[in-house]
N, C-alpha and C positions, 0 to 999 in steps of 0.2 A: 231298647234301641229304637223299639217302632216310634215312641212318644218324643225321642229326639230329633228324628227325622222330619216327624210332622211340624216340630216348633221350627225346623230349619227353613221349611216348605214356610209355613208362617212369616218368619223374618222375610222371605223373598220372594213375596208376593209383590211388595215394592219395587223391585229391582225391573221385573219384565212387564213392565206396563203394556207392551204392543201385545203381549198374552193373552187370549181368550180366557175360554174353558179348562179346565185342571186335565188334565192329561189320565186321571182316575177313572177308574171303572164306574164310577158314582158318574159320571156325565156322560155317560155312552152316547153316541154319534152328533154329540155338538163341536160344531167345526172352532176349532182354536189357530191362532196366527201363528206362525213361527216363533219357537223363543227367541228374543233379542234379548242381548245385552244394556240394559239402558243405567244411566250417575241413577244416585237416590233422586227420588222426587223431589224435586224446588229446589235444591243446592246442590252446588258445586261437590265433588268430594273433594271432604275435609273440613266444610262451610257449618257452621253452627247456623241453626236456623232464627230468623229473628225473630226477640221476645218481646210477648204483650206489653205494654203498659200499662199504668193505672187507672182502672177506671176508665177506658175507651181510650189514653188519651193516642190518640193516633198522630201521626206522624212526629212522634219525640224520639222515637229509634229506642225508645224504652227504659228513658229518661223518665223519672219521679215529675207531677204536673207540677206547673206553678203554683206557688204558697194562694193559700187563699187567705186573703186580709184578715178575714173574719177569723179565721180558725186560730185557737189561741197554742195548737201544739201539743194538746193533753193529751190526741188521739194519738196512736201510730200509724205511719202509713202500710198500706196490705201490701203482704210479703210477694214478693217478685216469682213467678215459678222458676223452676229450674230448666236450665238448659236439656234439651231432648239430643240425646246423643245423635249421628247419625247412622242410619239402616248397616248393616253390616252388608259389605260388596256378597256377590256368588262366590269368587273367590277366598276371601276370607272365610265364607261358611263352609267352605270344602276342603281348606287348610286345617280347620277344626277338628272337622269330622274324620279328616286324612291323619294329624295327629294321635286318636285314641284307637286308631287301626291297626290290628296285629299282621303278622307279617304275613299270615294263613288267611288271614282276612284280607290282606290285599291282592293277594297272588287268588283266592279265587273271583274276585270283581274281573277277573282279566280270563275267565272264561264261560264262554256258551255251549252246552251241553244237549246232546240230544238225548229222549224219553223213552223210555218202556212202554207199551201198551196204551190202551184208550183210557184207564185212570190212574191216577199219584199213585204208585209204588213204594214200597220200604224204602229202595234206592234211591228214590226220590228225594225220600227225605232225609237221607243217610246225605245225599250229595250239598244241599240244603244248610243241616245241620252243623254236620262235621267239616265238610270240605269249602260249605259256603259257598257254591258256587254265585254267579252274578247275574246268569239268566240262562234262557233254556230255547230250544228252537223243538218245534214241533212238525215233524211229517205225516204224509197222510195215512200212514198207519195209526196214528195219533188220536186222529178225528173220528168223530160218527158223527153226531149231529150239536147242532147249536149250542143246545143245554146240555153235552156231554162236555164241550171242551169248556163249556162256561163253569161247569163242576171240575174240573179237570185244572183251567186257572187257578181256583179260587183257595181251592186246597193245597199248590203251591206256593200260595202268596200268602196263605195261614201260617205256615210251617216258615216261611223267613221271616214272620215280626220280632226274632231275636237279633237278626244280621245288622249291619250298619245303613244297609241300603236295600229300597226297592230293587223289585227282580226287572231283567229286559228278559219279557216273554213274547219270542218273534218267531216269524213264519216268512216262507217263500209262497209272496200270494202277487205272482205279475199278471197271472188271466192268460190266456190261451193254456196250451201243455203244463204249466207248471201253474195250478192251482193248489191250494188245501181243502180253504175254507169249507166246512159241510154248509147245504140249504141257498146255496146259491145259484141265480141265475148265470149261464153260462157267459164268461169274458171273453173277447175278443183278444187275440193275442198281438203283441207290440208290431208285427207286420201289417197287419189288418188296418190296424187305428193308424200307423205310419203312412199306407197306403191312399188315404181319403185324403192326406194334407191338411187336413183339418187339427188346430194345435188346440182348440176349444172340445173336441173329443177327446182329445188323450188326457185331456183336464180335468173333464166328466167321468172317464174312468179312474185316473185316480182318485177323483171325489170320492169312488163307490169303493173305491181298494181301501183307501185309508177309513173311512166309514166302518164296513166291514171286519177290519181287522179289530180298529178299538171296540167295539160290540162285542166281540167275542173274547173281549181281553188282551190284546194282543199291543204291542207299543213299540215294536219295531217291525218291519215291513224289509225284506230283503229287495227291494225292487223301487226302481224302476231299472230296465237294464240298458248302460250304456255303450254299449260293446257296436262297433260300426259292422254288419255283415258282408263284407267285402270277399269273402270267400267262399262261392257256390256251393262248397265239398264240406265244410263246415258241419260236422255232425251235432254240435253242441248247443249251438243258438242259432242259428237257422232263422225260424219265424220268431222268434222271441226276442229279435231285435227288431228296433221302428223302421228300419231301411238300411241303405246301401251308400247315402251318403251322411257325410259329417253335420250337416245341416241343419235335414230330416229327421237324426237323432238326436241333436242338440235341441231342436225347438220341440221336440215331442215326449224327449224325455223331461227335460225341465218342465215341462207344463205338467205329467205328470205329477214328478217327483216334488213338487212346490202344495198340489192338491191332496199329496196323503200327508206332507207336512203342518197343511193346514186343519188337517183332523185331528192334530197332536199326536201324530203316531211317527217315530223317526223314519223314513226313507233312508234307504243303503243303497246308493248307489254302486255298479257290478259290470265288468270286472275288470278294474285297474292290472293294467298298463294299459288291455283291450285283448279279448278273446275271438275276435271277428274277422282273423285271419290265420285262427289254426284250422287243423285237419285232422287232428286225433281229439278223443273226448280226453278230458284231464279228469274225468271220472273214474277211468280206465289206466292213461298211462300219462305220461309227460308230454305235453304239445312244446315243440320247438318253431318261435318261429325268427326268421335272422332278417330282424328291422332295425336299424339305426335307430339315434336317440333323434336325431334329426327327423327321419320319417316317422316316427311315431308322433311328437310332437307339431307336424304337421297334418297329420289325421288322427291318428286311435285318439289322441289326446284332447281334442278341441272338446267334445261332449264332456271331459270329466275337468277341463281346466272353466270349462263356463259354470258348471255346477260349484266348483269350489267357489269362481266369484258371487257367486249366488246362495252362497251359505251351505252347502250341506255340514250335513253334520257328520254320518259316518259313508265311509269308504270299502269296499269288497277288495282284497288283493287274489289275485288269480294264483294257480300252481302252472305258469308258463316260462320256459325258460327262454331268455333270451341272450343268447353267445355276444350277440357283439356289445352287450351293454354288461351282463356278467355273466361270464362262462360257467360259473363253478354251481349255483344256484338259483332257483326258479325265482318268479317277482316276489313270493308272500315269503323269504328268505332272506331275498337281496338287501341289504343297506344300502344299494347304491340307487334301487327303484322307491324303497319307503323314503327312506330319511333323504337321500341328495335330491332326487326327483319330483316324490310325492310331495312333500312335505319343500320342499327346499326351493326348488324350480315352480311347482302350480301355489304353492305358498298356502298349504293343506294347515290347520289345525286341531282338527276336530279327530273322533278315532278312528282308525287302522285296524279292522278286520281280517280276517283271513277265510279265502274259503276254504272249508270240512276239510281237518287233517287227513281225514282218513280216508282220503279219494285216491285214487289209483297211483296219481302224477307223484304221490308222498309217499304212500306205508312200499311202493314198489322200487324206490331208492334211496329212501331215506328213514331211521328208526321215527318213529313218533317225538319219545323224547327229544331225539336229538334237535329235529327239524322243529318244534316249539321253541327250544332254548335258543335256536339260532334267528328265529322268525322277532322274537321276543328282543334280544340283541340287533337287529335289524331294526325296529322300530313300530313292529305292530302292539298294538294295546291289546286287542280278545283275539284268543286261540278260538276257531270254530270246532266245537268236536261235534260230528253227526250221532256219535253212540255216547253211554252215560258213563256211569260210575267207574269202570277200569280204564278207560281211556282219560277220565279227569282226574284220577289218582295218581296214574304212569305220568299226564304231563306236570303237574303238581308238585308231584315228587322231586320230579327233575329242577324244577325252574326253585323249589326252595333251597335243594343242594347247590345249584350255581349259585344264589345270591350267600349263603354260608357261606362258599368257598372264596367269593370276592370276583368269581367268574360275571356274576351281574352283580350289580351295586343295586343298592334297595333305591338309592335316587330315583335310577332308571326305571324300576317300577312305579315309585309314586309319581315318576309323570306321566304315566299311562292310566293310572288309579284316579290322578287327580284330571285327566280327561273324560273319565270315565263317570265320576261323579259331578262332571258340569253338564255332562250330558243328559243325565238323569233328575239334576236338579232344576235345568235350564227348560226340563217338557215338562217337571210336575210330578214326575213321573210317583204310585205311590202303591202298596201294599193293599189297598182298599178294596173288599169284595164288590165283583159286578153284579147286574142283574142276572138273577139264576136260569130263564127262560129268555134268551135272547129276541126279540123279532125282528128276522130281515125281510120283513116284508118292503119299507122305508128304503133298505139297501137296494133289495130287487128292484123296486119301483125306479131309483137312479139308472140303475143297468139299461131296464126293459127303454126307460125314455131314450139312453142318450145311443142305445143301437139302432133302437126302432129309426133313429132319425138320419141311421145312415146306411 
């Protein structure tokens, strides 16, 4: 699987020309542009490229040259090459690869997993293995140092060169209270960088987030957070948001979110619909809060509807309910905040995250299973799970019973599957071990500069 993968990564190397750097652990901290979508190189698609002629002759469109007097005919003229087909789209390579996917194989691309201990576990690789998971989030009981989590990677990305696809091995690294990373200089947290109005600092910090994370392996990034702090009482984001107005978090988080995209590491923007106006932790229990769809889309919204014009790629759905939009279920549930809103309204394409099932606002009214298969039916692509192997079993379980029973249709998975691996194919994304001794000296040095200067 791993050698198919690579010739896929091959074929479509053409396709993202705006591309930098390979998104591989083989290029640690060289900044890559955002994947774009670009036609094959030099034609139109569907355009046959145009062929030589004989012998130089140029401009004959590839027309045999004119007879020449002298020549009596004995020769033959040199055979014309053939036509070079054209590059196969991203699309097409991920309809491919979506084709020879089993149904266990698809349904685990569609979740994130949290870890055992500070190295690779049996369960690990049992999750890996058997269950196939699609990628894994690491907390900071995870880490110790540099070259722990870079062994730690590395041996997870060994254990999947059977699977159909590269792992997303990601982290919540935004800087102030909610770091991981080990060996690092201390971040300034998103009020801090918010407060100076400076949109060229919150750029420099993402420089050093996204830097940081691909160094240590890492190729999604749960942050930048866009959630407006509009509510003093707010126990959850607080300082972890860039401010207080729509703005201030629109211009600080995009300038972020844009600089750890440009390290090839994905940005996840967090937390859709906006968590900036509860008052209970949804770590704990269910925040309620009662906004129209009208008033949300004139504030909580503006930060995550400029990001979608601006390309993100994946999206954080919140555990918040909101009554007047749907009563019966939280955002990371609703169909009517994924698919009619998210997706329908800010005109989203890319995937549909959830945040950690197993945070208080879900396992304390809702079964695990349950609330997967209905999150899943709603329109989210990856189930977040904080813990490993029973928790991706139980929802596993469940989401292959629905689609047997015709409760989901496997469609509805392969368009989440098939989000799923443009995502992956579109950063590069790739199985390949990193350097085993990391150095954030380079990382530090960004940090130490771009605080020092404020």
């Amino acid at each position: 699987m791993r050698k198919l993968w690579l010739a896929l990564l091959v074929l479509s190397v053409g396709l993202a020309g705006g591309c930098g750097s390979s998104g591989n652990g083989d290029n640690t901290g060289t900044a890559a542009p955002p994947p774009v979508k670009t036609p094959d190189a030099g034609n139109a698609p569907g355009e046959t490229p145009n062929q030589p002629g004989n012998g130089g002759n140029a401009g004959h469109n590839g027309s045999p040259p004119p007879a020449d007097p002298g020549n009596t005919g004995s020769e033959p003229s040199a055979p014309q090459e053939p036509a070079v087909p054209p590059a196969p789209t991203t699309a097409e390579l991920v309809a491919r690869k979506l084709q020879k996917m089993t149904l266990d194989e698809k349904l685990g691309e569609m979740i994130i997993a949290g870890l055992d201990g500070t190295t690779a576990s049996a369960q690990a690789k049992l999750m890996i293995q058997e269950q196939h998971i699609g990628g894994f989030i690491f907390y900071k009981e995870n880490v110790t140092t540099p070259a722990g989590v870079a062994a730690y990677v590395n041996q997870l990305k060994a254990w999947n060169a059977d699977n159909p696809a590269p792992l997303l091995i990601s982290v919540d690294q935004e800087g102030g209270r909610v770091s991981r990373l080990p060996g690092l200089l201390k971040i300034p947290a998103g009020r801090v960088i918010g407060d100076t109005g400076d949109v060229s600092y919150a750029s420099q910090i993402g420089t050093a987030l996204g830097a940081a994370s691909k160094l240590m392996g890492f190729n999604v990034d749960f942050a930048p957070v866009l959630d407006i702090n509009s509510n003093p009482k707010n126990p959850v984001i607080g300082d972890r948001s860039y401010g207080t107005t729509a703005k201030r978090v629109t211009d600080m988080g995009l300038a972020a979110m844009d600089s750890i995209r440009d390290q090839g590491v994905v940005p996840v923007v967090k937390h859709f619909p906006g968590h900036g106006d509860t008052s209970v932790d949804s770590h704990l229990e269910l925040p309620v809060v009662n906004k129209s769809l009208a008033q949300l889309r004139a504030f909580e919204w503006v930060p995550f509807k400029a990001a979608v014009k601006d390309g993100v790629d994946m999206v954080m759905v919140a555990h918040i309910l909101f009554p007047k939009i749907d009563k019966n279920v939280p955002a990371s549930l609703s169909k009517t905040i994924i698919t009619d809103e998210l997706r329908g309204e800010l005109g989203f394409k890319g995937v549909v995250i959830t945040d950690d099932m197993t945070m208080g606002a879900i396992s304390e009214n809702f079964g695990l299973a349950q609330a997967a298969m209905t999150s899943v039916k709603a329109g989210s692509d990856i189930i977040l799970l904080a813990h490993g192997y029973e928790d991706a079993k139980t929802v596993l379980g469940a989401l292959k019973q629905s689609v047997r029973k015709g409760d989901i249709s496997e469609k509805r998975i392969d368009e989440s599957v098939t989000r799923i691996l443009t995502l992956k194919l579109n950063y590069k994304l790739s199985d390949a071990a990193i350097p085993s001794h990391p150095d954030v000296g380079g990382v530090n040095a960004m940090i130490k500069k771009a605080v020092s200067a404020h």
